[in-house]
C-alpha positions, 0 to 999 in steps of 0.5 A: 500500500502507497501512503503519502503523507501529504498530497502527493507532487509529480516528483513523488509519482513518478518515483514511486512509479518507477519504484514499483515498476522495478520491483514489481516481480521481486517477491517477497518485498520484505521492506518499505520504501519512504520518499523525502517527503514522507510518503511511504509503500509499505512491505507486502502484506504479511511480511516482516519487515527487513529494512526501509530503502529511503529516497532523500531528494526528488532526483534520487531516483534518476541519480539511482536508476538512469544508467544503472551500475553496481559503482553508480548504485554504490555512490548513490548510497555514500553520497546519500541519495537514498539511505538503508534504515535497518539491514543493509546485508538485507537489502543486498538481494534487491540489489541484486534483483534490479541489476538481473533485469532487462526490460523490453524496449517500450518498458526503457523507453517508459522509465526512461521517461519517468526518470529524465521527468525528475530533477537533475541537480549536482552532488555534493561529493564531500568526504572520501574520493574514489582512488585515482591511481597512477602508474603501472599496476601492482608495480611497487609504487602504485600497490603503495598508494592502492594499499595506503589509500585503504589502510590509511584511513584511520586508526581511530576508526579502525578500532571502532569496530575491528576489536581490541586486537585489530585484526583486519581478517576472517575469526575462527568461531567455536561457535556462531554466537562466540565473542568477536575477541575470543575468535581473533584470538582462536585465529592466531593459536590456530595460525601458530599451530598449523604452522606449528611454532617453536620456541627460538624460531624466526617468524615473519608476516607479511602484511602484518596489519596492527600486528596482532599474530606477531605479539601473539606469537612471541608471547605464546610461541616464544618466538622472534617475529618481524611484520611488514605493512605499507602502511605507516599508521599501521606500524607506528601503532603496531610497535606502540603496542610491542612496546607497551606490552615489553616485546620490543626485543623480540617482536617489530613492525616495518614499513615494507614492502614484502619484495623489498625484504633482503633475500639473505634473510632466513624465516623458519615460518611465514605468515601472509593473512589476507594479503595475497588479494592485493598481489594480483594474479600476474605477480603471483609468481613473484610472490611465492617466488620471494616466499620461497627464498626468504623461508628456510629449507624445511620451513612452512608458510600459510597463506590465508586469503579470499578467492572467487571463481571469475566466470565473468570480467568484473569490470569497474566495481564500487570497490575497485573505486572506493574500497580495494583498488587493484584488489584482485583475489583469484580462484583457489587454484590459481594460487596454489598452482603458482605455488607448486610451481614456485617449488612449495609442496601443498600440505593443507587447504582449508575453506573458512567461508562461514568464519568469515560471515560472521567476522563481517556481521560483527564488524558491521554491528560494531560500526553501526554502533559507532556511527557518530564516533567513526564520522568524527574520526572521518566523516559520513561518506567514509562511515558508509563505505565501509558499512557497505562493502562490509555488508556486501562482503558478508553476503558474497561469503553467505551465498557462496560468491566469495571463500576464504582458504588457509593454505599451508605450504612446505618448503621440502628438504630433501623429501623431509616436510617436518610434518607429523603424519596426522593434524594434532594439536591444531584443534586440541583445546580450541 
């Protein structure tokens, strides 16, 4: 049912006429829609409703729905053209619904029509820009600016919703309703054992983040540990908390890049958690082939990140634009055959898809929570970035789109792995 609040004016007709249109085939509709000035077509009958999709100006509509696109829908979004009141995760499958249509030439024509009847005004893009990135990809300077662009952002608003250990990357949950800290947490013993840590071996991990595994590993493992990042923010937080904690002579976070890390130094493990997505495919083989030669004979390296099955070219997306750019996280087996051809034997893969579902969903409720304090530390077209790739994310791990795989890779010594025949002690007490 359409509720207008007030007598309705040509601009409230004509979008909820194009509204309707739209979703006329999407069922169950299990959310509102509310124009800027009130008017509101309600859920269908009988449905709870999910979440409200609110219009704010009268040339919302035309901004959305005139040359539709993922990016496009997405800086209507940040750029509050219309907001998402509720779950945003929810609203993913309209979304959806609307990018699958393709309506006939008449039905074009008529939107077509509806829409240009809107007003056209200018956006006040305020707040976070698309990268504009410059130079050859994944070159050395280019990956730093597409990396700093991300990670960059703030500290401050980092620790809004990632939790105490700022742990940017996929838990390891007991159970769904386990504490978001308790599941970082399970993720670095988890790590450490599949790596299986020993006292007075030499750890690195690349792309160490705020260095949660490395101060977890030289407290627990009673190891060495240095973490590299692009990020100077990062590692300056990252060793105030070494040094607070008294590790700082035995744990470091460096500014650098993994390709610049001296051949002549010798790793017993390597880490890289959630890092590979920013390599790119073409420089895999570069990637495993610097893993290699940093890790000592007989040494083991676990590699955690998220991968697709790229059936279709993705084209410029809305987080190529605002989130990742240059991110490009391949399929599962193109990475572990560019491993095996850097000469690793593969020992292990495993799929932590719904862990990281859940990751998300706590990360999006915290930020949500937090909504006045992270446009404080930033401002409000930031805030929704983030609230809508997360959610996106979330949904793509939930529908199967995306995965995420720890793989763990030896460096064979004359036919010796150093592994045990079996997996104990990777679960035991978790």
């Amino acid at each position: 049912m359409f509720i207008p609040v007030r007598r309705s004016d040509g601009a409230v007709r004509s979008t909820m006429a194009v509204v309707r249109f739209l979703l006329k085939d999407y069922h169950p509709r299990d959310f509102s829609v509310r124009t800027w000035d009130g008017s509101v077509w309600e859920a269908e009958a009988g449905c709870p409703e999910r979440f409200s999709m609110v219009l704010r100006h009268p040339g919302a509509a035309r901004r959305m729905f005139l040359t539709p696109s993922e990016r496009g829908l997405g800086e209507a979004y940040i750029y509050d053209d219309f907001d998402i009141e509720g779950s945003l995760e929810c609203a993913l499958p309209m979304a959806e619904h609307l990018f699958r249509l393709h309506p006939g030439p008449l039905d074009r024509l008529r939107l077509a029509s509806l829409l240009l009847s809107l007003p056209s005004r200018l956006r006040t893009m305020s707040g976070r820009k698309p990268a504009a990135l410059k130079g050859t990809v994944h070159s050395l300077e280019r990956d730093h600016d597409a990396v700093t662009y991300h990670y960059n952002t703030s500290n401050s608003f980092f620790c809004l919703f990632l939790g105490s250990d700022m742990a940017y990357s996929c838990a390891y949950f007991s159970s769904s309703d386990q504490d978001l800290d308790c599941a970082q947490g399970r993720k670095h013993e988890y790590v450490c054992r599949k790596l299986r840590l020993k006292a007075g071996e030499r750890l690195l991990d690349i792309g160490c983040g705020w260095g949660g595994l490395v101060r977890y590993a030289v407290k627990n493992f009673d190891v060495t540990a240095v973490g590299v990042t692009l990020s100077e923010p990062q590692a300056h937080l990252a060793n105030e908390r070494i040094r607070k904690e008294g590790l700082a002579d035995r744990c470091k976070v460096e500014v650098r890049d993994y390709r610049r890390i001296e051949a002549s130094a010798s790793y017993d493990k390597i880490a890289s958690i959630g890092m590979v997505e920013h390599v790119g495919e073409a420089k895999l083989p570069e990637y495993f082939g610097q893993v290699w030669r940093l890790l000592r004979p007989g040494g083991l390296f676990l590699n955690h990140g998220i991968a697709h099955q790229r059936l279709t070219s993705r084209g410029s997306s809305f987080s190529e634009a605002f989130v990742f750019p240059d991110g490009d996280p391949v399929a599962i087996h193109v990475s572990t055959r560019a491993a095996e051809l850097a000469g690793f034997e593969v020992r292990d893969v495993e799929s932590l898809r719904e862990h990281y579902a859940l990751t998300l969903r706590h990360w999006v409720r915290a930020l949500e929570a937090h909504h006045a304090e992270a446009v404080q530390a930033t401002d409000e077209s930031t805030y929704r970035v983030w609230r809508l790739f997360m959610s996106a994310s979330a949904y793509q791990f939930v529908t199967g789109r995306y995965n995420v795989y720890q793989s763990l890779y030896a460096k064979v010594d004359r036919g010796n792995s150093g592994l045990p025949l079996t997996r104990a002690g990777w679960y035991e007490g978790l």
